[in-house]
N, C-alpha and C positions, 0 to 999 in steps of 0.2 A: 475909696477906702484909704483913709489917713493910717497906716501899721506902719512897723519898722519889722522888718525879719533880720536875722543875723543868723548866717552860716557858720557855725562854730564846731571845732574840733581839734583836738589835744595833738594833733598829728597829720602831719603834711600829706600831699601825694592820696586824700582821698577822695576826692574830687568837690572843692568848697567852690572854687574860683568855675568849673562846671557847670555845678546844679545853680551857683546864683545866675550866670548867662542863660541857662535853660530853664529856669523857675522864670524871670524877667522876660522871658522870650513869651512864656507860656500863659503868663498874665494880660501881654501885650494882645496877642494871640484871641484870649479868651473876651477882653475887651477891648477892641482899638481906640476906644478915647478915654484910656484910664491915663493917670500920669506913673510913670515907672521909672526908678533910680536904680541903680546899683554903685556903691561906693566902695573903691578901689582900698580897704583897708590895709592888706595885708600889704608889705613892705617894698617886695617884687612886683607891686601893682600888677597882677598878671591880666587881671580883668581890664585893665587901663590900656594894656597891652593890646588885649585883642581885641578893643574898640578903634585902638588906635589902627592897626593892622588890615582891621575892615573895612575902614572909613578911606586907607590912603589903597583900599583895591575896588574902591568904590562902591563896596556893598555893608551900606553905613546901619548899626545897628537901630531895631524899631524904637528904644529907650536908650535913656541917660545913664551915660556911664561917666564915676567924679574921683578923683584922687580924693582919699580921706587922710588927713591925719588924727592925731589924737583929739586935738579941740576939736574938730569938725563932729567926730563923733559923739561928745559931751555934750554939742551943743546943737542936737538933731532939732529940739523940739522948738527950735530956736532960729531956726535959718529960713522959715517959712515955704517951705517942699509940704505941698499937697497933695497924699499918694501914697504909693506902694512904693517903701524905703526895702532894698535887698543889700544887707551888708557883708561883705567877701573878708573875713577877718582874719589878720596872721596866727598861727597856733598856740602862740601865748602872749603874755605883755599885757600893757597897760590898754593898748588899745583892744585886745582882745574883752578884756575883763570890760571895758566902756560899751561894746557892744552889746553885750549879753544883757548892761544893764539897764537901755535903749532901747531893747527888743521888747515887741510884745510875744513874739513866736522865735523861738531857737529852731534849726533845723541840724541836726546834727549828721554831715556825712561820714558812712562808714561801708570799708569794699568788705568782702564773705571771706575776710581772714582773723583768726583768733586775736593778733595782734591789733590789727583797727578794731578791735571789736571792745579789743579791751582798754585801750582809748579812747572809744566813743562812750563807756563809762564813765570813766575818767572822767569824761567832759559835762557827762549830766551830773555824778556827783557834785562836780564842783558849782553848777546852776546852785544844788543844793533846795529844789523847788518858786524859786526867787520870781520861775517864767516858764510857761509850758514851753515842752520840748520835745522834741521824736528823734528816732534815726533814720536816717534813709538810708537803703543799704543801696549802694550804686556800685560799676561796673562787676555785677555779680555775673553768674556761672550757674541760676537753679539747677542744672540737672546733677548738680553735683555732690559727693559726701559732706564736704567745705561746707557749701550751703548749708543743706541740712543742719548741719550740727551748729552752725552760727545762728538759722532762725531756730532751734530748738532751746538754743542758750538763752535767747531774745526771750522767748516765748516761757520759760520755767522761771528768768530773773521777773517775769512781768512790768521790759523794756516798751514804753511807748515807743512806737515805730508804723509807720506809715506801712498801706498798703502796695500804695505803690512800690513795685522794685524795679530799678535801673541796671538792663542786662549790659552787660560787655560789650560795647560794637565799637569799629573801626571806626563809623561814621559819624560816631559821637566825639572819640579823639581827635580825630583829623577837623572836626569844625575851627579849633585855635583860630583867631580869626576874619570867623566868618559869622555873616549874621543866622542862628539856627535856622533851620530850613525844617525837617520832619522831627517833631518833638518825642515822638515815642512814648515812654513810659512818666516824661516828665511832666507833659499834660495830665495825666493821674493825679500825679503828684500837687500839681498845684492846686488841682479843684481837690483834695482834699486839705491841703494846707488853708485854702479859700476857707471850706466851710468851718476847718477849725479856728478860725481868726473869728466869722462870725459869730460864731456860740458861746463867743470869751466876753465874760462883763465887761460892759462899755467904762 
């Protein structure tokens, strides 16, 4: 599967650099001889970070993880990566705007607060329709009123958003890292982002 995904969103701290190690895990997971990237866009290379991190505690992740800069990203279709491209993008800039424009699938994460929620608008507006997109609401809380009223908001604006939802756990935080071990909700997650890549005109 030759795609480009890009993790984007208007606002830090909602788990981008996350769901790309766990989206990449999940693909990896799903097919072990798929080729899978993640590209360290955003600036803190955090994803850079936690390959690096894994690798010197010698649990080296299952995929490629690459420092991007702005050319690298301009210049995806061009660097000859056969595969599933996952790109981890800072919350705004030049490089952000190159991603979106790279992608065949935006993934937009947002946690079950009014404020990410209302950056994760933000963020689709500015797509502006250019590339399909969803939101994934990640370290959510369902049993909560938050919730509620966040997927009701979702659900009346008629926000694409994924079914999968990524609950709150420890075990998902403390990965920083390490290579993912129990995928949870993110395996959902992928095989629906799967099938929606395949349903998009070639």
């Amino acid at each position: 599967m030759n795609k480009t995904v890009a993790l984007a969103a208007a606002k830090g701290g909602v788990g981008k650099t996350t769901s790309s190690m766990y989206l990449a895990a999940a693909a990896v997971r799903k097919d072990p001889e798929a080729r899978v990237r993640v590209l360290a866009a955003d600036p803190q290379s955090c994803a850079a970070r936690w390959a690096l991190e894994a690798q010197e505690s010698g649990d080296t992740l299952p995929f490629l993880v690459q420092d991007a800069k702005l050319l690298d990203v301009e210049r995806l279709d061009r660097d000859g990566f056969e595969g599933l491209t996952i790109i981890d993008t800072p919350p705004a800039g030049a490089i952000a705007v190159a991603a979106v424009e790279a992608a065949d699938f935006v993934v937009v994460p947002s946690t079950d607060t009014e404020l990410d929620l209302q950056q994760a608008w933000s963020t689709l507006n500015g797509i502006r329709n250019r590339v399909p997109a969803a939101v994934l609401l990640c370290r959510t809380e369902p049993r909560t009123r938050l919730y509620r009223a966040v997927t009701e908001a979702l659900s009346a604006q008629h926000t694409p958003r994924f079914d999968a939802v990524i609950r709150k756990r420890q075990a998902i935080k403390a990965c920083m890292g390490m290579a993912p071990g129990k995928l949870y909700e993110y395996a959902q997650a992928y095989g629906e982002l799967e099938t929606m890549m395949k349903e998009m005109p070639a």
